[in-house]
C-alpha positions as CSV (number, residue, x, y, z in Angstrom):
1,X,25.9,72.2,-19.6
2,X,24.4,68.8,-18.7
3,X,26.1,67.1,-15.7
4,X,25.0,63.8,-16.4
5,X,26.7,61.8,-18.9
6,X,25.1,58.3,-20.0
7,X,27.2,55.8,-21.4
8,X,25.0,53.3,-23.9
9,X,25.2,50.6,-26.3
10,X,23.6,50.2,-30.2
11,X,20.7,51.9,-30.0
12,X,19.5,48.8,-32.1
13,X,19.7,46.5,-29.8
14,X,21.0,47.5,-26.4
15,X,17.4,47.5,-24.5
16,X,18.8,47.8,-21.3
17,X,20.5,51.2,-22.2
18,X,17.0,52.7,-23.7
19,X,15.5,52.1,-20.2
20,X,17.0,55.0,-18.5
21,X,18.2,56.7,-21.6
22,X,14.1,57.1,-21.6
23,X,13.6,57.9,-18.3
24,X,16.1,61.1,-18.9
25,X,15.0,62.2,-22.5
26,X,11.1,61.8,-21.6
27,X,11.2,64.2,-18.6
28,X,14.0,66.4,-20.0
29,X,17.0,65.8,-18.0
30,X,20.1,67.0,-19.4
31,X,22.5,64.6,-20.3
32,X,25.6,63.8,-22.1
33,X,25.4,60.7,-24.5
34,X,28.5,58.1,-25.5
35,X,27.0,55.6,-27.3
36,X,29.5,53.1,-27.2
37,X,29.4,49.4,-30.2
38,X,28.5,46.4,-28.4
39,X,29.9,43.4,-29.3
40,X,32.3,44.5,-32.2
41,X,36.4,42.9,-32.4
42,X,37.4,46.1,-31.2
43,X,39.2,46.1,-28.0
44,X,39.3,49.8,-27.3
45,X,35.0,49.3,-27.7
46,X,36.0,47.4,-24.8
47,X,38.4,49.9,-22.9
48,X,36.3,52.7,-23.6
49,X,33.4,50.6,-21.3
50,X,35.7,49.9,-18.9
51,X,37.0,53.2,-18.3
52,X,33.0,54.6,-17.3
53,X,32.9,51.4,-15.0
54,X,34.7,48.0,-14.0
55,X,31.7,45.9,-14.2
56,X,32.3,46.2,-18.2
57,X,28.9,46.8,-19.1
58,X,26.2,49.3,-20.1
59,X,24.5,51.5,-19.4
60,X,26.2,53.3,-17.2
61,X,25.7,57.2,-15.6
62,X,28.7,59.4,-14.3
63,X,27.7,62.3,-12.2
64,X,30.3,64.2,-11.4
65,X,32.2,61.8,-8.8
66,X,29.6,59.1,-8.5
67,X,28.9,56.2,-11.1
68,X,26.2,54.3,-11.0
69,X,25.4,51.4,-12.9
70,X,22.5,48.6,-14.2
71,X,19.3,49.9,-15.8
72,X,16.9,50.4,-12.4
73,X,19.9,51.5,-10.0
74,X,20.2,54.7,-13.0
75,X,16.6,55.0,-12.7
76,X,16.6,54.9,-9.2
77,X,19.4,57.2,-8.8
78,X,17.6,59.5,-11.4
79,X,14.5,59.6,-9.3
80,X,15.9,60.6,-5.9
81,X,18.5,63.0,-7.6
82,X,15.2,65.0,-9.7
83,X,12.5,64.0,-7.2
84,X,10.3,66.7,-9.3
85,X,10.0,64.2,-12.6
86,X,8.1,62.3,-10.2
87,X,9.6,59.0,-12.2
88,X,7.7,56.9,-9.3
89,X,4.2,57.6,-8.0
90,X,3.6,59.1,-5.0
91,X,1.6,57.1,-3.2
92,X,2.9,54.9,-0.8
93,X,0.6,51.6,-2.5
94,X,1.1,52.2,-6.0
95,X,5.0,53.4,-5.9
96,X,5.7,49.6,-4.3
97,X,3.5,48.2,-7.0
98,X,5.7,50.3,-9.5
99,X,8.6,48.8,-8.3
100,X,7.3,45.6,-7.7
101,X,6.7,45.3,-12.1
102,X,10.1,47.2,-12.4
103,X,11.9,44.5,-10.5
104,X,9.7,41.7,-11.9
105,X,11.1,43.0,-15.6
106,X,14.8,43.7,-14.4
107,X,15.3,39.5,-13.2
108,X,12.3,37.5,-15.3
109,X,11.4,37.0,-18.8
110,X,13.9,35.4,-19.8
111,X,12.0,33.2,-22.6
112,X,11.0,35.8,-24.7
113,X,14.6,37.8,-24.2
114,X,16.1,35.0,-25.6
115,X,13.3,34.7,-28.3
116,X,12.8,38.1,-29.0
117,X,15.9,40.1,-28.6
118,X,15.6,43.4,-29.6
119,X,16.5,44.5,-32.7
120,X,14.4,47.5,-34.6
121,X,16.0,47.0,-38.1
122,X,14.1,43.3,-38.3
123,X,11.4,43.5,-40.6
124,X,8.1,42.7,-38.9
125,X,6.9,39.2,-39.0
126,X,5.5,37.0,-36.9
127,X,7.5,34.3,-35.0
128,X,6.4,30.9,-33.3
129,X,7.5,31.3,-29.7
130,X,7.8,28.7,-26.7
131,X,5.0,28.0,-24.2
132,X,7.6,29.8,-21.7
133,X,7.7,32.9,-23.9
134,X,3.9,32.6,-24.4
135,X,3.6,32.7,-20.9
136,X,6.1,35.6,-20.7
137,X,4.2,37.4,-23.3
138,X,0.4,37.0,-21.1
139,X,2.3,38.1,-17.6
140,X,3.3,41.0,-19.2
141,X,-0.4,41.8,-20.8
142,X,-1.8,41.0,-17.4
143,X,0.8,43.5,-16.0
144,X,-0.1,46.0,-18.4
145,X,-3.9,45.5,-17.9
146,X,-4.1,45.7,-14.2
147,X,-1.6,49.7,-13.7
148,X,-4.1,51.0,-16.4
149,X,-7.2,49.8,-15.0
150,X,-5.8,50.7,-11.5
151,X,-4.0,54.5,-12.3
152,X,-5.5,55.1,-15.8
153,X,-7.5,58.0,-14.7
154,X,-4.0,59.4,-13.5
155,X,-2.8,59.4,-17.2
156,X,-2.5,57.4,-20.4
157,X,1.0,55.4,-19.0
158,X,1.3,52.8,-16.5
159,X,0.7,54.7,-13.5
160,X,-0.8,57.4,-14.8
161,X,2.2,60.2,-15.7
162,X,5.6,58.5,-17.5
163,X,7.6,57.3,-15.1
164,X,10.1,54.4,-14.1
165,X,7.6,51.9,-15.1
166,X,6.9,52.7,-18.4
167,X,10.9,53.4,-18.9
168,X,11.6,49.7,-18.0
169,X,9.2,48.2,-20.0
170,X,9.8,50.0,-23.2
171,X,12.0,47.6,-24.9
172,X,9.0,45.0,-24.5
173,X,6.8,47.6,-26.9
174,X,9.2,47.2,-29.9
175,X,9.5,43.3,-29.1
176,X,6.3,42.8,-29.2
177,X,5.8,45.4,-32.7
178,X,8.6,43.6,-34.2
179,X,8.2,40.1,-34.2
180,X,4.2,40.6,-34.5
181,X,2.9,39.3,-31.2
182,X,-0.8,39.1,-31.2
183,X,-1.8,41.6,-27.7
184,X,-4.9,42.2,-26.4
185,X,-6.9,45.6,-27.0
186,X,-5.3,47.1,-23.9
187,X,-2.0,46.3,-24.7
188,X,-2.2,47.5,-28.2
189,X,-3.5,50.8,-26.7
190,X,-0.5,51.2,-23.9
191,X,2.3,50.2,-27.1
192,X,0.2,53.3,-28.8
193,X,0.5,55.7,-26.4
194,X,4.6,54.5,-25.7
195,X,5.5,54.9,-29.4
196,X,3.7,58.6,-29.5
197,X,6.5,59.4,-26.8
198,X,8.5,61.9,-28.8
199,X,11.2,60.3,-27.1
200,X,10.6,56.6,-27.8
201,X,10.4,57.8,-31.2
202,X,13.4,60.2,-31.4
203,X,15.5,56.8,-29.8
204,X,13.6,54.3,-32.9
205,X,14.9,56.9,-35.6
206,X,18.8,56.6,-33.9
207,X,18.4,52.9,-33.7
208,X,17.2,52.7,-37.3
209,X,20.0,55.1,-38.9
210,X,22.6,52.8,-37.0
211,X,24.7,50.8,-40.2
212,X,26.5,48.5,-37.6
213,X,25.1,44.7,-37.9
214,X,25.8,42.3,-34.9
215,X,25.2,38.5,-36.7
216,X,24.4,36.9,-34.2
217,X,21.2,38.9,-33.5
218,X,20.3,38.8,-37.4
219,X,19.6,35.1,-37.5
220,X,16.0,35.3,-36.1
């Protein structure tokens, strides 16, 4: 019986609940899942969040008498409870530059969050974004290009093997697919190898059998 339980939000949309959702189902952890409607009229969708945790948000992990939550304090507490999924690099040098992009994606990008929220049922098209998004959308190329060319002999992922990395920047892959940003050739290759992830995948076909439409994420 799985320990862990994960409390998340529409599979649709909710990107911060498919980054550690991903860093459990890729290196399979057992866990319980309560995906819970975001932004519905329903005040027990509300109660039930506030009864995993008083900040009233998710994601959010209960094990056993300790909750943690945020997407990179799960996928921090993940990695120091199953140090054997190796969900940051060994090394010394590249586990602080692992963290280093983590962080970078947990507090910036805002532009092209707010420009390109995450939403799987969209049909892909093309959109014309701000310089700030543009500028969002070449950081996180650059970011890209440098792990691979520094740890891609480790492994087709960021830094080398999927870890906490690759977790936190998955929600940037279906952006990026979705509203048909142009990428370079080695960003189109790391997207590739992210949605061959049987788990990316198995969390796309969840998000696209959801029926529940939020209208104010339709609109773009």
């Amino acid at each position: 019986m799985a320990t862990l339980k994960l409390a998340i939000g529409n599979k649709n949309y909710s990107s911060w609940s498919l980054r550690p959702w991903l860093a459990l189902r890729a290196n399979d952890i057992p866990f319980e899942e309560t995906v819970i409607p975001l932004y519905t009229d329903n005040p027990a969708d509300k109660q039930r969040i506030l009864s995993f945790s008083r900040a009233g948000k998710v994601p959010v992990l209960v094990d056993g008498d300790i909750t943690v939550w945020d997407s990179l304090s799960i996928i921090e507490y993940v990695a120091e409870r199953y140090p054997d999924k190796k969900l940051w690099p060994d090394d010394v040098a590249a586990r602080a530059h692992a963290r280093s992009v983590c962080a970078e994606m947990h507090s910036g990008f805002m532009a092209l969050r707010n420009e390109c929220g995450m939403n799987l049922h969209r049909p892909v098209r093309p959109v014309t974004l701000s310089v700030d998004a543009l500028a969002n959308v070449a950081r996180v190329q650059e970011i890209w290009r440098e792990c691979r060319a520094r740890y891609g002999a480790r492994g087709p992922f960021l830094f080398g093997g999927f870890g906490a990395a690759d977790a936190m920047y998955a929600p940037v892959v279906h952006r990026f697919r979705t509203y048909g940003i142009d990428v370079g050739p080695e960003a189109r290759a790391y997207m590739e190898t992210m949605m061959a992830l049987p788990a990316f995948q198995e969390w796309t076909r969840d998000a696209l059998a959801e029926t529940l439409l939020i209208d104010r994420f339709e609109t773009v």
